[in-house]
MOPAC internal coordinates of N, CA, C and O (Angstrom, degrees):
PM7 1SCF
backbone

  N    0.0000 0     0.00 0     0.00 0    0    0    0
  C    1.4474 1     0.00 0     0.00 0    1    0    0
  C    1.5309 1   109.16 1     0.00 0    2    1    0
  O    1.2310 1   121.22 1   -61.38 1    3    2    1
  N    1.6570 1   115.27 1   118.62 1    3    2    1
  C    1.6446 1    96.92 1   160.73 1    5    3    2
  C    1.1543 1   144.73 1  -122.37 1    6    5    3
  O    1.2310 1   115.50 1   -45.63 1    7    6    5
  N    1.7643 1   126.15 1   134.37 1    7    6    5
  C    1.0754 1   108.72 1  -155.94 1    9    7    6
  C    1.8218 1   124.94 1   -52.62 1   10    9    7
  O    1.2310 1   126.45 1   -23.14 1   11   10    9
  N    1.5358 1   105.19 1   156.86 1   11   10    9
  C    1.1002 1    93.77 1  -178.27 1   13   11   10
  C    2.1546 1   100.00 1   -93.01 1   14   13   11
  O    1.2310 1   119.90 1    -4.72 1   15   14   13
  N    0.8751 1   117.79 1   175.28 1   15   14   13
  C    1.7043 1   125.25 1  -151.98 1   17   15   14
  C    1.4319 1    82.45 1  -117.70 1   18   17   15
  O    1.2310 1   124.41 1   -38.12 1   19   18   17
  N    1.4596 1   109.15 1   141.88 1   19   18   17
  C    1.7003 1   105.95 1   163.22 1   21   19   18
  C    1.7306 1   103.69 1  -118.52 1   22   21   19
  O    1.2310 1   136.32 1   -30.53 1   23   22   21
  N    1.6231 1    86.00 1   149.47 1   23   22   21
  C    1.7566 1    80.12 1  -167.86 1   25   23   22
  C    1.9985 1    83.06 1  -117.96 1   26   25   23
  O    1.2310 1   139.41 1   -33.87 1   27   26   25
  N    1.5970 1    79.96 1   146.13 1   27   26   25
  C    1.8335 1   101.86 1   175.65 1   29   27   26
  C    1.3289 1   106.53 1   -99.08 1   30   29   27
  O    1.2310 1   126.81 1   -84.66 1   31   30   29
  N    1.2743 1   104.51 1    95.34 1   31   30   29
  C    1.7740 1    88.27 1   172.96 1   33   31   30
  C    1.8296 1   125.58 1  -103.45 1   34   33   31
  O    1.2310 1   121.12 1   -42.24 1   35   34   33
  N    1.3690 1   115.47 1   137.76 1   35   34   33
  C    1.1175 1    88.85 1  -179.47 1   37   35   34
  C    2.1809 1   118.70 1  -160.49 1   38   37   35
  O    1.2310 1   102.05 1    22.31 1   39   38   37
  N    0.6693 1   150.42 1  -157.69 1   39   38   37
  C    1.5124 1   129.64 1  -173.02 1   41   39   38
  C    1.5683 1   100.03 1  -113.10 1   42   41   39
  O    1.2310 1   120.59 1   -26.03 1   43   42   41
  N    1.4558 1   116.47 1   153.97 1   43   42   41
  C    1.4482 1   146.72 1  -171.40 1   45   43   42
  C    1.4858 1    97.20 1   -73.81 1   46   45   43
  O    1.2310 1   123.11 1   -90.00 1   47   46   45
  N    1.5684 1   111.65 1    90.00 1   47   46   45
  C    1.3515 1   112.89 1   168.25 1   49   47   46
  C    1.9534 1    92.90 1  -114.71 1   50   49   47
  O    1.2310 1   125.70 1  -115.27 1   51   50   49
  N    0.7887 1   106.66 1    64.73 1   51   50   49
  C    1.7982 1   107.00 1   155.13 1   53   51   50
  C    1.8269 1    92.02 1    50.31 1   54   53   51
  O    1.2310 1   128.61 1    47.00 1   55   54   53
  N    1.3721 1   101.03 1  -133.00 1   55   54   53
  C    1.8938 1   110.58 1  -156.11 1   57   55   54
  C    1.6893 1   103.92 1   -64.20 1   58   57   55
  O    1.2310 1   117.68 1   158.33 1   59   58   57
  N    1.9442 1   122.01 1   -21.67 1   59   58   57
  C    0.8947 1    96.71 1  -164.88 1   61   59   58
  C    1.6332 1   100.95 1   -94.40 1   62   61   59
  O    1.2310 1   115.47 1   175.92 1   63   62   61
  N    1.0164 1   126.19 1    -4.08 1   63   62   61
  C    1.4048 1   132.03 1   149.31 1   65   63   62
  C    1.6159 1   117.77 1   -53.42 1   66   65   63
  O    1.2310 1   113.80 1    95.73 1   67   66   65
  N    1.2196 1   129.33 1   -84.27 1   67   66   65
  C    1.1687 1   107.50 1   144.88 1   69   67   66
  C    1.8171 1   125.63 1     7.65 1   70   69   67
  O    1.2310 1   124.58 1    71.07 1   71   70   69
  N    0.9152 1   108.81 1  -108.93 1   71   70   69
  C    1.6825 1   124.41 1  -171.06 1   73   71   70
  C    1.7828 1    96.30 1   -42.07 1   74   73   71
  O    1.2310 1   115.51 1   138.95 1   75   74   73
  N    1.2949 1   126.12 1   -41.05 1   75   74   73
  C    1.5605 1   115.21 1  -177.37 1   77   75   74
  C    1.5497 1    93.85 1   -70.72 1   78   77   75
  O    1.2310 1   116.84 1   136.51 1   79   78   77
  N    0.9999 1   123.62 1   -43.49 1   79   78   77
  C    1.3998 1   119.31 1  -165.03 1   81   79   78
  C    1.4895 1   113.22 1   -63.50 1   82   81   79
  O    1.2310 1   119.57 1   146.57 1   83   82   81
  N    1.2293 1   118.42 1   -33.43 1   83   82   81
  C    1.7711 1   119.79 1   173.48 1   85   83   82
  C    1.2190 1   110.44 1   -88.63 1   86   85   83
  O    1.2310 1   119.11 1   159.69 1   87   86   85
  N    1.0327 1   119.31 1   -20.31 1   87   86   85
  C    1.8556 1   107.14 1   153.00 1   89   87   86
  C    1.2890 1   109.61 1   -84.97 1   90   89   87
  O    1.2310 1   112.94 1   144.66 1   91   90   89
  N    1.1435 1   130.93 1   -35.34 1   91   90   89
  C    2.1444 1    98.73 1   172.74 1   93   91   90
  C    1.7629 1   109.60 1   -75.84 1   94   93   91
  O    1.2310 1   119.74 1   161.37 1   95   94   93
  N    1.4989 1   118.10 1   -18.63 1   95   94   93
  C    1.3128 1    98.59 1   155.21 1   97   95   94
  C    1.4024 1   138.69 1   -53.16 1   98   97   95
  O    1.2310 1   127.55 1   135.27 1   99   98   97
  N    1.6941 1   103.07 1   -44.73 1   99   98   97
  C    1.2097 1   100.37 1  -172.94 1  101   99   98
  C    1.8614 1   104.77 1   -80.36 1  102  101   99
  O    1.2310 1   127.34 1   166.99 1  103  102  101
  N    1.0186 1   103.48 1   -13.01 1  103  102  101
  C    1.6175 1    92.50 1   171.42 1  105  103  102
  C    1.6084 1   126.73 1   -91.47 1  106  105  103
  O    1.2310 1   129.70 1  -166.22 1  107  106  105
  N    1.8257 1    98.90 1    13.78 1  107  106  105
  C    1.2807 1   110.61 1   172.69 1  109  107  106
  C    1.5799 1   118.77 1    73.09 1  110  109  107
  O    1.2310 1   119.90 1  -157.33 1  111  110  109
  N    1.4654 1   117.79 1    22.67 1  111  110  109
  C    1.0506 1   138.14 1   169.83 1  113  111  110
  C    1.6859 1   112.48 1   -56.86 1  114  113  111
  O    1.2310 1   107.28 1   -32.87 1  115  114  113
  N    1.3371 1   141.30 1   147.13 1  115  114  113
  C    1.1972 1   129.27 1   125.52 1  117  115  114
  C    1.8508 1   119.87 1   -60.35 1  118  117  115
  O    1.2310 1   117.87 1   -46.25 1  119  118  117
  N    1.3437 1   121.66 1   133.75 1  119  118  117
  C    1.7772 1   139.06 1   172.13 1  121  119  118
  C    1.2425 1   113.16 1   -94.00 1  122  121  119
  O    1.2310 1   113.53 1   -62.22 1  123  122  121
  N    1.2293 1   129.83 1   117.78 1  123  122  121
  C    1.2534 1   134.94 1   168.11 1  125  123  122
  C    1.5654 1    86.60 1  -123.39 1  126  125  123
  O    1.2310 1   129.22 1   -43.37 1  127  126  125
  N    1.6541 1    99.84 1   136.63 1  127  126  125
  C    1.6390 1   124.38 1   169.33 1  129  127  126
  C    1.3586 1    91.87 1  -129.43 1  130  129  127
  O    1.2310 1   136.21 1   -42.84 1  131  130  129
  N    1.8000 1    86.23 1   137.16 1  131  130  129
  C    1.4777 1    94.04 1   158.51 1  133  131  130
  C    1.3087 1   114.93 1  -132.04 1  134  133  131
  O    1.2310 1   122.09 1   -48.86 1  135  134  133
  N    1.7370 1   113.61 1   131.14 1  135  134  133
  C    1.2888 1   122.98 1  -155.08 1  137  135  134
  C    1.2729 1   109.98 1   -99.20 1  138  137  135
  O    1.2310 1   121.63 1     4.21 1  139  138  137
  N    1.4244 1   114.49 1  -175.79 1  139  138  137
  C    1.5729 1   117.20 1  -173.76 1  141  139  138
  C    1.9428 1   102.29 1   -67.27 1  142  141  139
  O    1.2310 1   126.89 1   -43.70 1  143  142  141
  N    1.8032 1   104.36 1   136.30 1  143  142  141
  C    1.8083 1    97.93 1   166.09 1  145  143  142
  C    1.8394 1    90.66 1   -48.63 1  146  145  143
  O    1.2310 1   118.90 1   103.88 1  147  146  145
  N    1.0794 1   119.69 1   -76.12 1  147  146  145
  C    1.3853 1   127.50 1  -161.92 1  149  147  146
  C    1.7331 1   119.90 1    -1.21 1  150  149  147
  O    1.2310 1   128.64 1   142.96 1  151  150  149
  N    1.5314 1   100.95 1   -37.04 1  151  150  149
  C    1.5548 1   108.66 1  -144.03 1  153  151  150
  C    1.6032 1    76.25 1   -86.51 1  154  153  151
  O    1.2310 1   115.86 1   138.75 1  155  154  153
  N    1.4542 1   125.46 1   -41.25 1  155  154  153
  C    1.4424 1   124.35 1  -167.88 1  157  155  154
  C    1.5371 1   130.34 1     3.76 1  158  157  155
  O    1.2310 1   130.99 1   102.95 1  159  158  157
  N    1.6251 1    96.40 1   -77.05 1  159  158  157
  C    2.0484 1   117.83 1   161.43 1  161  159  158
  C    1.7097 1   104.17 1   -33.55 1  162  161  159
  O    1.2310 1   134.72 1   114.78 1  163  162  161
  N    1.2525 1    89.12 1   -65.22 1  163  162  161
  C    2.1210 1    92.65 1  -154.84 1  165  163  162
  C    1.7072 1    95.49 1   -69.65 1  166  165  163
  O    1.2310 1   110.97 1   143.04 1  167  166  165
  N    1.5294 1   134.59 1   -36.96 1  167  166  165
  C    1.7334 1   120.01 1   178.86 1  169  167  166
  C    1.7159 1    67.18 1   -59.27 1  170  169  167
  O    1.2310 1   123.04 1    61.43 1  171  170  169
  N    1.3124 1   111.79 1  -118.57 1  171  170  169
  C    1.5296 1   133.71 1  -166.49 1  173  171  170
  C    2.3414 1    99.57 1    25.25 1  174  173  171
  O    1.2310 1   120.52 1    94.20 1  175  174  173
  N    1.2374 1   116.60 1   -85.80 1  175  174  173
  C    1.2100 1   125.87 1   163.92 1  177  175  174
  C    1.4991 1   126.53 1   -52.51 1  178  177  175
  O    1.2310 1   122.36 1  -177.17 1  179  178  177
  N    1.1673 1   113.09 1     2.83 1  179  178  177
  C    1.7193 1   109.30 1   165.76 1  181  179  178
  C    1.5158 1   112.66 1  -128.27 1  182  181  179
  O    1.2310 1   116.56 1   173.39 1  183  182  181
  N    1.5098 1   124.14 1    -6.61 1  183  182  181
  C    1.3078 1   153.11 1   127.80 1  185  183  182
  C    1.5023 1   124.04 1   -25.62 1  186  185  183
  O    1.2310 1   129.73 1   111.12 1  187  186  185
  N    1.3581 1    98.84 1   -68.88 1  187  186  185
  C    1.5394 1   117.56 1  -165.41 1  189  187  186
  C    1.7285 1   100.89 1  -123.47 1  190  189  187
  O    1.2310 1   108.84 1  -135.93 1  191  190  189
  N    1.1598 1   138.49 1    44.07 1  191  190  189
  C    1.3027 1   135.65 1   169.71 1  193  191  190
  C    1.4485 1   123.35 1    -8.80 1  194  193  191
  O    1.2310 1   129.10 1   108.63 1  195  194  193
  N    1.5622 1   100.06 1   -71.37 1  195  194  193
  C    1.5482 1   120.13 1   166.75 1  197  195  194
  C    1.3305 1   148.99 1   -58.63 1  198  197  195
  O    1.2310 1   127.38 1   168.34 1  199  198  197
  N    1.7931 1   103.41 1   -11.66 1  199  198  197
  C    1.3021 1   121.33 1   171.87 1  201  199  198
  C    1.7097 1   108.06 1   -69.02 1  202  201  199
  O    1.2310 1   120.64 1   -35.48 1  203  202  201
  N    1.5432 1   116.38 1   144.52 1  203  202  201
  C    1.3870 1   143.01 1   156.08 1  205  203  202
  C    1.1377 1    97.57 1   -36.90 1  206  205  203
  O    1.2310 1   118.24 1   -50.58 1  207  206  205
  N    1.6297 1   120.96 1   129.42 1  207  206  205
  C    1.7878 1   114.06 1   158.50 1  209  207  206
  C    1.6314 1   102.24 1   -74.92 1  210  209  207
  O    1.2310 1   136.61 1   -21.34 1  211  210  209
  N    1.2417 1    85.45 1   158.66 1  211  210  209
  C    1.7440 1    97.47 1   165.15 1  213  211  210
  C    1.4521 1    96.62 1    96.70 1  214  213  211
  O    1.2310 1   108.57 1   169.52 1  215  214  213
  N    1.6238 1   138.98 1   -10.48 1  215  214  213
  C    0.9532 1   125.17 1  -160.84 1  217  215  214
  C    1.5332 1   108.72 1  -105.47 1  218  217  215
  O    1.2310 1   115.26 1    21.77 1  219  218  217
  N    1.3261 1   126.60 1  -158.23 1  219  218  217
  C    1.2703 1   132.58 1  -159.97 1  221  219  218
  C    1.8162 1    85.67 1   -63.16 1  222  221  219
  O    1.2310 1   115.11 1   -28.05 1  223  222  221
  N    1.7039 1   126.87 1   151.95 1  223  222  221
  C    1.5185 1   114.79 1   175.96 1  225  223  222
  C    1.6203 1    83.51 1  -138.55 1  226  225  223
  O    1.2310 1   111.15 1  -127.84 1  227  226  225
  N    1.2261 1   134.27 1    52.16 1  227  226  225
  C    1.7220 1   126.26 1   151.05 1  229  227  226
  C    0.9405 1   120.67 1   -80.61 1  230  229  227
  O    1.2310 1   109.70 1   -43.57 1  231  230  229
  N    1.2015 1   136.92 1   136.43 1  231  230  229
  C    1.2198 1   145.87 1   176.95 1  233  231  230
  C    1.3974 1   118.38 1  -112.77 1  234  233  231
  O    1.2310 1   118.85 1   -38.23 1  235  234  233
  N    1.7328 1   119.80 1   141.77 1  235  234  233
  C    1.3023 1   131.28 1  -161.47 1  237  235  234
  C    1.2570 1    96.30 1   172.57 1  238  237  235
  O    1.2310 1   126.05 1   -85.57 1  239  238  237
  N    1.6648 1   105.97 1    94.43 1  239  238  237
  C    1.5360 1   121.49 1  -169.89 1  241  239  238
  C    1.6256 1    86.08 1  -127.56 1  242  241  239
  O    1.2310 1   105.78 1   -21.77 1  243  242  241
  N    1.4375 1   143.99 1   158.23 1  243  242  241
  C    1.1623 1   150.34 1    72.28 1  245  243  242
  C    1.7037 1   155.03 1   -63.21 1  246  245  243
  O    1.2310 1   118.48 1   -33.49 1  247  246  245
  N    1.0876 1   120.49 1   146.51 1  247  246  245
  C    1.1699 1    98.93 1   172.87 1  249  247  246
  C    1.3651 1    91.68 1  -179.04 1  250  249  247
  O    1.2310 1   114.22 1    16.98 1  251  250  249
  N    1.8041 1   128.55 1  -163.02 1  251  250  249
  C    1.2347 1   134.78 1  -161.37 1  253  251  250
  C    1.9293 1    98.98 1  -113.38 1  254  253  251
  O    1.2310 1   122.22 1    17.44 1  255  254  253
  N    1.1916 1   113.36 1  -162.56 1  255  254  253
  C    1.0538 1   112.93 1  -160.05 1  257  255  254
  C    1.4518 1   125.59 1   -62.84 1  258  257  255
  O    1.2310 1   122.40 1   177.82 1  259  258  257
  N    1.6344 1   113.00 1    -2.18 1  259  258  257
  C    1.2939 1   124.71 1   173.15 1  261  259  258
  C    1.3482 1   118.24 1   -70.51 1  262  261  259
  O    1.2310 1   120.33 1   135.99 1  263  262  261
  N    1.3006 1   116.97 1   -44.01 1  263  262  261
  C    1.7187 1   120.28 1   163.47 1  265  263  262
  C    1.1274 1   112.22 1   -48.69 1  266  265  263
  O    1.2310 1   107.65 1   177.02 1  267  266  265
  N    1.2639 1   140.64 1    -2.98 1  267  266  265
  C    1.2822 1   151.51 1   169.48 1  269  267  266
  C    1.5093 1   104.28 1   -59.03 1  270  269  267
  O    1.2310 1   117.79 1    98.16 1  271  270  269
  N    1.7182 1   121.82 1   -81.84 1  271  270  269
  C    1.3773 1   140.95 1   160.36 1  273  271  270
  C    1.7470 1   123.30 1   -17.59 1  274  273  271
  O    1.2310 1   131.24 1   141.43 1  275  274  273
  N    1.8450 1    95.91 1   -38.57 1  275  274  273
  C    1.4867 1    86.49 1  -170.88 1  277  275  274
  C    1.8498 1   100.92 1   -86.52 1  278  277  275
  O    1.2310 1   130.77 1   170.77 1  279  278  277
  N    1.1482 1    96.83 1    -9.23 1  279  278  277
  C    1.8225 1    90.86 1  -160.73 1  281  279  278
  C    1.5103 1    93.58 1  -103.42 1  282  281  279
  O    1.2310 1   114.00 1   167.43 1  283  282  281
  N    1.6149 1   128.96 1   -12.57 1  283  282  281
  C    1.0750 1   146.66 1   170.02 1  285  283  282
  C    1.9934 1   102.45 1   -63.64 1  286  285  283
  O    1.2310 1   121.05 1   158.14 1  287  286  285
  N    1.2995 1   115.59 1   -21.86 1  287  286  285
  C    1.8943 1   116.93 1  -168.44 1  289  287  286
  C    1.8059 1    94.57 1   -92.76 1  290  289  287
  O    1.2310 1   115.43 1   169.33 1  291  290  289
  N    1.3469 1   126.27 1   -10.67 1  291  290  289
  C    1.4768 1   113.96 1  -176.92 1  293  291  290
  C    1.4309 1   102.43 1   -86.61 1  294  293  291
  O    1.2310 1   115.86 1   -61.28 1  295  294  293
  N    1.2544 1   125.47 1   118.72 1  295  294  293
  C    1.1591 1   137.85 1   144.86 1  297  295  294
  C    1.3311 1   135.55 1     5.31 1  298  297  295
  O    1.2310 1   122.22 1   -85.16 1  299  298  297
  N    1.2586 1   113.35 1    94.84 1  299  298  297
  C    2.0809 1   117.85 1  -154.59 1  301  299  298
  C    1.2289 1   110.05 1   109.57 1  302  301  299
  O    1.2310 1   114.52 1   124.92 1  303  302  301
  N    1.6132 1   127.99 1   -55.08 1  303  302  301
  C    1.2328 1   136.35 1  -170.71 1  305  303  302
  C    1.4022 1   117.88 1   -59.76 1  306  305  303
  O    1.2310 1   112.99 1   149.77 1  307  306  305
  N    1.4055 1   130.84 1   -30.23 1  307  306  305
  C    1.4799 1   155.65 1  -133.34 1  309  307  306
  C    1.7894 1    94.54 1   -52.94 1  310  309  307
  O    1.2310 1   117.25 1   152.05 1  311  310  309
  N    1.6156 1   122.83 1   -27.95 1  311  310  309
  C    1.4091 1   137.35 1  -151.21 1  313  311  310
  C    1.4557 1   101.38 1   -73.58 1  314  313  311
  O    1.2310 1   130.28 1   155.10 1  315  314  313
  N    1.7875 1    97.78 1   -24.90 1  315  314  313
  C    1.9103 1    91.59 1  -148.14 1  317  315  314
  C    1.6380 1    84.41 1   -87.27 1  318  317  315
  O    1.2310 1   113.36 1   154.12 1  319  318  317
  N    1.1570 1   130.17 1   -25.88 1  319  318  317
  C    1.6821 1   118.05 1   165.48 1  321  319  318
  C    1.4399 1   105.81 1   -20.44 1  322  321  319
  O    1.2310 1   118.86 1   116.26 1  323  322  321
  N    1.4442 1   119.78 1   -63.74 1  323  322  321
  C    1.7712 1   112.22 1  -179.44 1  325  323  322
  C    1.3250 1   137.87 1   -65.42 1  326  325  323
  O    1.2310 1   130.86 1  -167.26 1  327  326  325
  N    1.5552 1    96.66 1    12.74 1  327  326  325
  C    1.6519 1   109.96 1   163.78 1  329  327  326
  C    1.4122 1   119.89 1   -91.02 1  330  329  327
  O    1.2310 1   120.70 1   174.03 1  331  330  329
  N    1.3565 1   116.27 1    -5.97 1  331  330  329
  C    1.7200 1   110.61 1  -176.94 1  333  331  330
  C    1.4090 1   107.66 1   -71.92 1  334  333  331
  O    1.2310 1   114.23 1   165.79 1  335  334  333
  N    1.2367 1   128.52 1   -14.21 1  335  334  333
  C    1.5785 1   100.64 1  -155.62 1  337  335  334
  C    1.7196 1    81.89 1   -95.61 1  338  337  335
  O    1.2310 1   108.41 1   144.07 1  339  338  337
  N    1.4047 1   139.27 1   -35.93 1  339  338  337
  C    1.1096 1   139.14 1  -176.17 1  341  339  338
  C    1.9701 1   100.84 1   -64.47 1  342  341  339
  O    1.2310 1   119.10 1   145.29 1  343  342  341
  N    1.1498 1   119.33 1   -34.71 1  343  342  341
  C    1.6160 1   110.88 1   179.99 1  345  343  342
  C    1.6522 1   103.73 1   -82.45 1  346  345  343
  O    1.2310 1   107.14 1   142.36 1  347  346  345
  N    1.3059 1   141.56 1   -37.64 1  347  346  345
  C    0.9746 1   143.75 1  -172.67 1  349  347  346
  C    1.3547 1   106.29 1   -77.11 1  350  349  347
  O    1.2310 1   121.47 1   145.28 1  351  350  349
  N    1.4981 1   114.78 1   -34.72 1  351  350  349
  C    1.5883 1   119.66 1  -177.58 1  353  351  350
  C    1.8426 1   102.61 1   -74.80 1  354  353  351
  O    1.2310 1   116.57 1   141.14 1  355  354  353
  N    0.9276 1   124.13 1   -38.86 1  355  354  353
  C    1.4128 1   135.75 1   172.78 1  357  355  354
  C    1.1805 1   136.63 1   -67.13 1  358  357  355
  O    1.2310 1   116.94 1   152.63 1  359  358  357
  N    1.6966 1   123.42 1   -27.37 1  359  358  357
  C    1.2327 1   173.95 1   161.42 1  361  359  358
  C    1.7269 1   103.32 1    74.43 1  362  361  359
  O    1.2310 1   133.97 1  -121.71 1  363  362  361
  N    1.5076 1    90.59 1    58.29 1  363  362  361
  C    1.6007 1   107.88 1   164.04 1  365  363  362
  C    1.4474 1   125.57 1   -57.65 1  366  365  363
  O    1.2310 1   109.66 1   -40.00 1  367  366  365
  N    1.4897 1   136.99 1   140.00 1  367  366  365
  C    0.8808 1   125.24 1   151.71 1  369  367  366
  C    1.7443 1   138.16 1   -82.00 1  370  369  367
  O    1.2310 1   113.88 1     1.15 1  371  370  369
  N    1.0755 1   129.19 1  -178.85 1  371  370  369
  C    1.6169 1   105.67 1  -178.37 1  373  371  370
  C    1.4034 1    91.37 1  -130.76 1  374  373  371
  O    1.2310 1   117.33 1   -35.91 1  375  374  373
  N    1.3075 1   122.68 1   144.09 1  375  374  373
  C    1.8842 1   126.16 1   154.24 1  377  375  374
  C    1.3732 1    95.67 1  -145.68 1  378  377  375
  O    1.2310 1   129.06 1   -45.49 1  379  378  377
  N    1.5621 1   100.15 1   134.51 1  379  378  377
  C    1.9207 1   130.31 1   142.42 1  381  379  378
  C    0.5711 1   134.42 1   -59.28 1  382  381  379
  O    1.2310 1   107.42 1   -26.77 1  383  382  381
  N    1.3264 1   141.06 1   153.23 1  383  382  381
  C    1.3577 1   117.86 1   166.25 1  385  383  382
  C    1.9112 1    94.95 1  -158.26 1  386  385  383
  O    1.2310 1   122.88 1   -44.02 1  387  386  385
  N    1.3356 1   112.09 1   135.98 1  387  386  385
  C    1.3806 1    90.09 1   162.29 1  389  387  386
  C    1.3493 1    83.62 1  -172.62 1  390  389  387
  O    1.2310 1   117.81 1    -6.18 1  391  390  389
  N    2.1187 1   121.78 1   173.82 1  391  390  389
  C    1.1581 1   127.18 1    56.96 1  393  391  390
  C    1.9038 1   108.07 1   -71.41 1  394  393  391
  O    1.2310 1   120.88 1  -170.01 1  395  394  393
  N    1.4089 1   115.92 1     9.99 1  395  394  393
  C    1.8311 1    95.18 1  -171.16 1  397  395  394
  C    1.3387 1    72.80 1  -154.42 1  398  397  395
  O    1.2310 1   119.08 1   -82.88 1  399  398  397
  N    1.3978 1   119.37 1    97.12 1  399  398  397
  C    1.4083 1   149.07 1  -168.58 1  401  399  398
  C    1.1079 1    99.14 1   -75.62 1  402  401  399
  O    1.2310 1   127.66 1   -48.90 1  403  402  401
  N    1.3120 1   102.86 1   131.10 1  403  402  401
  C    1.6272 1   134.43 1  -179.12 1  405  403  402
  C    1.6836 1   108.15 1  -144.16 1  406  405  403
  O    1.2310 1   121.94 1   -53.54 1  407  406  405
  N    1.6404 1   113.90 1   126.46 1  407  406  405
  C    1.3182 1   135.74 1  -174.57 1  409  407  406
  C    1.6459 1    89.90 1   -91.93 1  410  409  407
  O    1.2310 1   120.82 1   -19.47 1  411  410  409
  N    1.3192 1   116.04 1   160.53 1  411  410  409
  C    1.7944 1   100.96 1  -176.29 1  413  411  410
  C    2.0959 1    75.26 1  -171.14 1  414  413  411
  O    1.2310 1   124.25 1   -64.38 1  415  414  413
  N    1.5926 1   109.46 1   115.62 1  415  414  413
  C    1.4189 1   114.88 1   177.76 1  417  415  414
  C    1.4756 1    96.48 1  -121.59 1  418  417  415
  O    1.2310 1   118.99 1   -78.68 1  419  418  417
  N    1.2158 1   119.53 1   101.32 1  419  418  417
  C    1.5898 1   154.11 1   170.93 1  421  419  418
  C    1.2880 1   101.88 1   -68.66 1  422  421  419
  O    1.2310 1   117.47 1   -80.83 1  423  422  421
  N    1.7889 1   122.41 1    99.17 1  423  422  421
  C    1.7603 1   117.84 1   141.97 1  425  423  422
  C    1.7649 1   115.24 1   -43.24 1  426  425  423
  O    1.2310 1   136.48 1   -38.01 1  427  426  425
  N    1.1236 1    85.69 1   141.99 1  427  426  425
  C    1.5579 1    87.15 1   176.71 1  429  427  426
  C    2.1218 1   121.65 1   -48.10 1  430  429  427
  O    1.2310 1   128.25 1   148.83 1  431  430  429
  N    1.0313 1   101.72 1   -31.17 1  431  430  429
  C    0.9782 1    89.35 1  -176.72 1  433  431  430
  C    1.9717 1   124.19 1   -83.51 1  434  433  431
  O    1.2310 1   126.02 1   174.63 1  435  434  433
  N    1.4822 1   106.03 1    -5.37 1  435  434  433
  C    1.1529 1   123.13 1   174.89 1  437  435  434
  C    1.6615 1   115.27 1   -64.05 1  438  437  435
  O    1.2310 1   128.54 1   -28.58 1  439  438  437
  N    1.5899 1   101.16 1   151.42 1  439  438  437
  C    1.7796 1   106.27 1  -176.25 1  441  439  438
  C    1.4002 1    89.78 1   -89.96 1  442  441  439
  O    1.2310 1   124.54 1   -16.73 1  443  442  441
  N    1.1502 1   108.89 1   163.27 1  443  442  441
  C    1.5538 1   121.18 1   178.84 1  445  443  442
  C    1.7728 1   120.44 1   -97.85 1  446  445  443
  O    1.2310 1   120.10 1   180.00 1  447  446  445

């Protein structure tokens, strides 16, 4: 039998995002955040440094609690830095996704 995963989803209000988010971790939740369109450009450009402007700007990054840090340097976001030790302690995964940015914190046992 497998369990089915419940996902918390909910919008980027700074600390109280944060604090919901380490309680559906610790209750083994899947996290989906959804962040400002706004931030789109600056994740997109602090993401992809080296990319050509003007060119394709989708985003579809994964990784573990370090992708946390880089998407943690855009401006507003600075809060979700204090989610790594709860995703790393949990052994969450992290995926982006945007042009209409979505945070998505995967228990390990979740499909992607």
């Amino acid at each position: 039998m497998v369990r089915e995963t419940t996902v918390v989803a909910m919008r980027w209000d700074g600390a109280h995002s944060v604090k919901a988010a380490r309680s559906a971790i610790a209750s083994g939740s899947q996290v989906e955040i959804e962040l400002p369109l706004e931030d789109h450009y600056a994740l997109y450009r602090h993401l992809h440094p080296e990319s050509p402007r003007g060119g394709a700007e989708d985003i579809d990054v994964s990784g573990g609690a370090e992708l946390l840090a880089s998407i943690a340097t855009v401006a507003g976001l600075q809060d979700i830095q204090h989610l790594q030790p709860s995703v790393q302690r949990a052994h969450y995964r992290v995926r982006l996704t945007s042009p209409e940015p979505l945070l998505r914190l995967l228990p390990p046992r979740a499909k992607r």
